[in-house]
C-alpha positions in Angstrom: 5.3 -27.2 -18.6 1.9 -26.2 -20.0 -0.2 -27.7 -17.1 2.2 -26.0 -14.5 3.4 -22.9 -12.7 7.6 -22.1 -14.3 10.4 -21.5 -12.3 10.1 -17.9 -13.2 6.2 -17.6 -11.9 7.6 -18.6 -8.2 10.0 -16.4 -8.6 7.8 -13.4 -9.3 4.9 -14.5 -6.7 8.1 -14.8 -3.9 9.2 -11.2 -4.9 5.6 -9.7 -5.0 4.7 -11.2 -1.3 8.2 -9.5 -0.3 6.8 -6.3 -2.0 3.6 -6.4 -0.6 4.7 -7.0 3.1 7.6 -4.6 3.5 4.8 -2.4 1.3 2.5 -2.9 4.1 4.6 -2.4 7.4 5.8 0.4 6.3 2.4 2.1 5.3 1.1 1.3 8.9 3.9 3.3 10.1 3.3 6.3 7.9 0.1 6.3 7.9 -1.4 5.9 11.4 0.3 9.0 12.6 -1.2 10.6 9.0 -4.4 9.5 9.7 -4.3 10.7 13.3 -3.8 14.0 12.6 -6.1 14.3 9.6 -8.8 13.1 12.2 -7.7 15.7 14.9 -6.5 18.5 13.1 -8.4 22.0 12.4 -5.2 23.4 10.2 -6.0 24.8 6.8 -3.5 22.6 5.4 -5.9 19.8 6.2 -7.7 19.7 3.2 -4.6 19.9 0.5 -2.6 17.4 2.3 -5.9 15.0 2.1 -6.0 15.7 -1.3 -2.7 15.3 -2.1 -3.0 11.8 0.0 -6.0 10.5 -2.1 -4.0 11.5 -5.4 -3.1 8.1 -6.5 -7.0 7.0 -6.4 -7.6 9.1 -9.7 -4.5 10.0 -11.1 -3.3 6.9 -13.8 -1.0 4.1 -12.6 0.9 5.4 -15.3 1.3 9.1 -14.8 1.8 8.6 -10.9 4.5 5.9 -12.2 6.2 8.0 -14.6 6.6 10.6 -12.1 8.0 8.5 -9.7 10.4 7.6 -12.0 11.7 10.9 -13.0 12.0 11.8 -9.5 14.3 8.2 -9.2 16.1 8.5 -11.8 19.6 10.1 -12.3 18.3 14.0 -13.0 15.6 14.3 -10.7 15.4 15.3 -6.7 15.6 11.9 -5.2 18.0 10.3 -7.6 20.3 13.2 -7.5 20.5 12.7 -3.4 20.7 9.2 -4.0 23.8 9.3 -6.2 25.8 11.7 -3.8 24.6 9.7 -0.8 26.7 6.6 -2.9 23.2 4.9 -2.9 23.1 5.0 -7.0 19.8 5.8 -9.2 16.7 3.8 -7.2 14.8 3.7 -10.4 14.7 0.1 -12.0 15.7 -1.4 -8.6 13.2 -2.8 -5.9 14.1 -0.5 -3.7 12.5 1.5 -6.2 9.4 -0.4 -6.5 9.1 -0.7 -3.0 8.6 3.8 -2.5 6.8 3.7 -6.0 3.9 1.0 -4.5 4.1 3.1 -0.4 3.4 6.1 -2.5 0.5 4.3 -4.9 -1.0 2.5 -1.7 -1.1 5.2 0.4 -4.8 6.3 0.2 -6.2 2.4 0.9 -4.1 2.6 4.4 -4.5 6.4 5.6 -8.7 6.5 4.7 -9.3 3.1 6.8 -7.7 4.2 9.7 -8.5 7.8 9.8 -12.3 6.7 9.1 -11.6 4.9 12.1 -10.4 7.3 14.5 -13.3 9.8 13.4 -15.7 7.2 14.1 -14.4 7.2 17.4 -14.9 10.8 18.5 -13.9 13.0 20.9 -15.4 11.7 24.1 -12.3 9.0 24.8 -9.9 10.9 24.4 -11.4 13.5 26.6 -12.1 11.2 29.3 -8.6 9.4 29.2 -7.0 13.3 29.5 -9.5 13.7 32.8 -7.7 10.6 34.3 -4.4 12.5 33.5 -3.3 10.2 30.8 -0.7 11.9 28.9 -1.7 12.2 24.8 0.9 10.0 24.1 -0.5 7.0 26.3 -4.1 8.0 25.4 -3.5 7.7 21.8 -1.4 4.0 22.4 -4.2 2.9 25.1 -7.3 4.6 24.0 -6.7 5.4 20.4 -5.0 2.9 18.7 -7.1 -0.2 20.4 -10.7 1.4 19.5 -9.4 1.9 16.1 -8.6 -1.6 15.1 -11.0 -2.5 12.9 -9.7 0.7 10.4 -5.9 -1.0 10.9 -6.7 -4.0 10.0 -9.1 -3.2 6.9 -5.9 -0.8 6.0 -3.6 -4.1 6.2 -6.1 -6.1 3.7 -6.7 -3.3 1.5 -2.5 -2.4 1.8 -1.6 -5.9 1.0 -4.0 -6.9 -2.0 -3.4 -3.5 -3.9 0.5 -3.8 -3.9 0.0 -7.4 -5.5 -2.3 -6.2 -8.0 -0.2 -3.2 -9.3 1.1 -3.1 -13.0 1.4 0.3 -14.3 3.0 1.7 -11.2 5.4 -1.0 -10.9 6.3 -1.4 -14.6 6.9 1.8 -15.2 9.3 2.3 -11.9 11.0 -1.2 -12.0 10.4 -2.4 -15.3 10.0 -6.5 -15.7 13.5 -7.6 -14.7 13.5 -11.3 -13.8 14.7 -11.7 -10.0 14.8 -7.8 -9.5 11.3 -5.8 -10.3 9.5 -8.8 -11.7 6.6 -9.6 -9.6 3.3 -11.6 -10.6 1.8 -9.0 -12.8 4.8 -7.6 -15.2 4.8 -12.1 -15.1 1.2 -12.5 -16.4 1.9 -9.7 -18.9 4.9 -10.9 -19.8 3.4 -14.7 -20.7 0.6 -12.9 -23.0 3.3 -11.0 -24.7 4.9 -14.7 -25.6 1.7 -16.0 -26.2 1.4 -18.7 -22.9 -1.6 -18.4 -22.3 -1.4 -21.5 -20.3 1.2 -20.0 -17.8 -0.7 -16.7 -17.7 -4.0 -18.5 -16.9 -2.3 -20.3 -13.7 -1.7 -16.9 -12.3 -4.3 -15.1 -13.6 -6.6 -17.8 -11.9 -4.3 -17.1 -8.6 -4.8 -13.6 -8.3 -8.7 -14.1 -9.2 -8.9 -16.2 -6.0 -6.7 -14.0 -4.0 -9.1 -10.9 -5.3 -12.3 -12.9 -3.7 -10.8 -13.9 -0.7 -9.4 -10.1 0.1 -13.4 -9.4 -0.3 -14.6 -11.6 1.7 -12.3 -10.9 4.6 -13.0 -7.0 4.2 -17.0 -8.0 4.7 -15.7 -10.3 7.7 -13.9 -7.4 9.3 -17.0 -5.1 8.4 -19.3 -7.1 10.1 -17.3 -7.8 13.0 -16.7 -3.6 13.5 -20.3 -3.5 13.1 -20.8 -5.6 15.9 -18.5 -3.8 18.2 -20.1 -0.2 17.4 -22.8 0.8 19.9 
């Protein structure tokens, strides 16, 4: 068993791809309206809701996670709605994990696209509202389509950040085998027994993952490069 990946290991990997997909659709769906509107909008609440976005790139895994947590657990906002809704506490759960890592990934989905829908300017949008395309259409025809190269680094970026998460994710959902365990609580969990062989395995798996994330963000970089004038 020293040469191999345990049962437990694929257990964890399946549970962190779950994480990191359902992770990922659902910050495309948050934050491309976000991004929009931090692109577009003049309103003095602009800069405070950016900032408040951005949060999780400085604040510690730990501090963001601990907060989470309180607001999940049985005497805080979330968890006390969550208990009268007959939902229960969403702290230690994956449901848990799964708003703890939307809220912790934020930032690498909303700056991406919002980049990319300031890079795009003005001047489409104004021309698609001379040809009396309604904003809605504009945004799903003009908008969206010019801003692809932004969606899709915000997918990568999405994606490879909610599998790399530890502090965030063990301080919401713990290391519970089948439940919140995903690769990294796995990894730490190995050197805490002292298997190192084990924890090498998927240490060396997320090292390769790491590089190939890069590597597809300078593919996608080059590619936007192209396509801008």
């Amino acid at each position: 068993m020293n040469g191999a990946i345990t049962p437990e290991a694929w257990q964890a990997i399946a549970l962190t791809l779950k994480l990191a997909a359902l992770t990922t659709a659902l910050l495309l769906l948050i934050a491309t309206p976000l991004a929009w509107w931090l692109s577009q909008t003049r309103s003095a609440w602009r800069t405070p809701i950016s900032a408040l976005v951005t949060l999780p790139l400085v604040l510690p895994p730990t501090v963001l996670g601990f907060y989470i947590l309180v607001l999940l657990g049985p005497h805080g906002a979330v968890g006390q709605l969550t208990q009268a809704l007959g939902l229960g506490v969403l702290s230690f759960s994956f449901t848990g994990l799964l708003i703890g890592s939307i809220v912790f990934s934020l930032p690498f989905a909303v700056q991406p696209i919002q980049y990319a829908f300031e890079a795009m300017g003005q001047r489409p949008m104004e021309v698609a509202a001379t040809l009396r395309a309604k904003p809605m259409d504009a945004f799903f025809t003009v908008a969206l389509p010019m801003a692809k190269p932004g969606l899709l680094t915000a997918t990568v970026l999405s994606f490879a950040h909610t599998v790399g998460e530890f502090g965030v994710v063990l301080m919401i959902g713990g290391n519970i085998p089948g439940e919140t365990r995903v690769v990294s609580t796995q990894i730490y969990g190995h050197v805490e027994a002292m298997e190192y062989a084990q924890a090498h395995w998927l240490a060396a798996g997320m090292l390769v993952f790491s590089f190939a994330v890069l590597l597809a963000l300078a593919r996608l970089k080059r590619r936007s490069d192209k396509v801008l004038p």
